[in-house]
C-alpha positions as CSV (number, residue, x, y, z in Angstrom):
1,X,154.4,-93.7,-8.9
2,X,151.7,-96.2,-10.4
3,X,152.6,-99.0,-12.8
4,X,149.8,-100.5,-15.3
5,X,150.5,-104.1,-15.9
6,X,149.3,-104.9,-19.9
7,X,150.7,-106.1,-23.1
8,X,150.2,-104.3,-26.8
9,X,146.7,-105.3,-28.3
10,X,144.9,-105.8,-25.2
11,X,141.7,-103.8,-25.8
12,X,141.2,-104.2,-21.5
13,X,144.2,-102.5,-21.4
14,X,143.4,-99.7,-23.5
15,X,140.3,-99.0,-21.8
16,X,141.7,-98.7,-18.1
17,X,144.9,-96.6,-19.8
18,X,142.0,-94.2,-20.8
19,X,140.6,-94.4,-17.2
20,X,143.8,-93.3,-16.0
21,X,144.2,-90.6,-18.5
22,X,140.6,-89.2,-17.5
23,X,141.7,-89.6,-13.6
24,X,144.5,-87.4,-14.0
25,X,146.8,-90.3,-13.3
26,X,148.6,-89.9,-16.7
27,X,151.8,-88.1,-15.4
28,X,152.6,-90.5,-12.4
29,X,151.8,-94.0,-14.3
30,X,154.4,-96.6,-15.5
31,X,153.3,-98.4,-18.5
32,X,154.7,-102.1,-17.9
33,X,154.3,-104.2,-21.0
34,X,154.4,-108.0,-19.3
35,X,155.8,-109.5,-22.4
36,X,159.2,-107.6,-21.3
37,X,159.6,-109.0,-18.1
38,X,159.1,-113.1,-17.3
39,X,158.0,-112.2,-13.5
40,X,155.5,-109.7,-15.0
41,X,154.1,-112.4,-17.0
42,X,153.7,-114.7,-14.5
43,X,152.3,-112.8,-11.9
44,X,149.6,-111.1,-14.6
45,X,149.5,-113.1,-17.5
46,X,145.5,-113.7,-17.1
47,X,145.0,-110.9,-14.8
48,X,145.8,-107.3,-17.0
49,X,145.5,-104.8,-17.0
50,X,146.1,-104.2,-13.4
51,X,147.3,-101.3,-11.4
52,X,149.8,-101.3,-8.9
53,X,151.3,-98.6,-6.2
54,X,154.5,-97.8,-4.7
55,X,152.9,-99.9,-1.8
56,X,152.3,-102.7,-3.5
57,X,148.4,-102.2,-3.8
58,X,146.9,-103.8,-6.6
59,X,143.4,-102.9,-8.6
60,X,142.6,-105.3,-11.4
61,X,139.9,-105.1,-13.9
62,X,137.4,-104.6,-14.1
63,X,137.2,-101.1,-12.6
64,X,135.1,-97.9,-13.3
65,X,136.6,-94.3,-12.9
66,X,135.2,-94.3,-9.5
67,X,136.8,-97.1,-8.3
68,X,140.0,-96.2,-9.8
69,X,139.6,-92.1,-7.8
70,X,138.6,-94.8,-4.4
71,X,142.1,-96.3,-5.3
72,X,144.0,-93.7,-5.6
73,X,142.9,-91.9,-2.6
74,X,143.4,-94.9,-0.6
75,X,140.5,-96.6,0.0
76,X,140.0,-100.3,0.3
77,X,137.9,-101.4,-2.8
């Protein structure tokens, strides 16, 4: 499981959701709005949208669909 860090409006945010979409990633990503949680807001209040894993790996924007495929298959970006 994947969680995206973002908040409603953010047009960042959008943009990497539709990375994820064209990825695949879709079906196994979270959407975490950080307005609904005070620890999500502190920890990404200037940093969304990022991307998390069940490991704790983070990618933060800005990131291209290549990055996001490096991510996801593991590799140290």
């Amino acid at each position: 499981m994947l969680s995206l860090f973002h908040t409603d409006g953010c047009h960042l945010c959008e943009q990497a959701w539709a990375l994820v979409e064209q990825a695949g990633l879709a079906e196994r990503t979270r959407r975490c709005d950080i307005m609904a949680d005070d620890a999500w807001l502190a920890a990404y209040r200037v940093r969304i949208p990022v991307l998390r894993d069940q490991a704790g790996r983070e990618l933060g924007w800005p990131f291209t669909l290549a990055d996001l495929g490096a991510w996801a298959a593991g590799e140290t970006i």
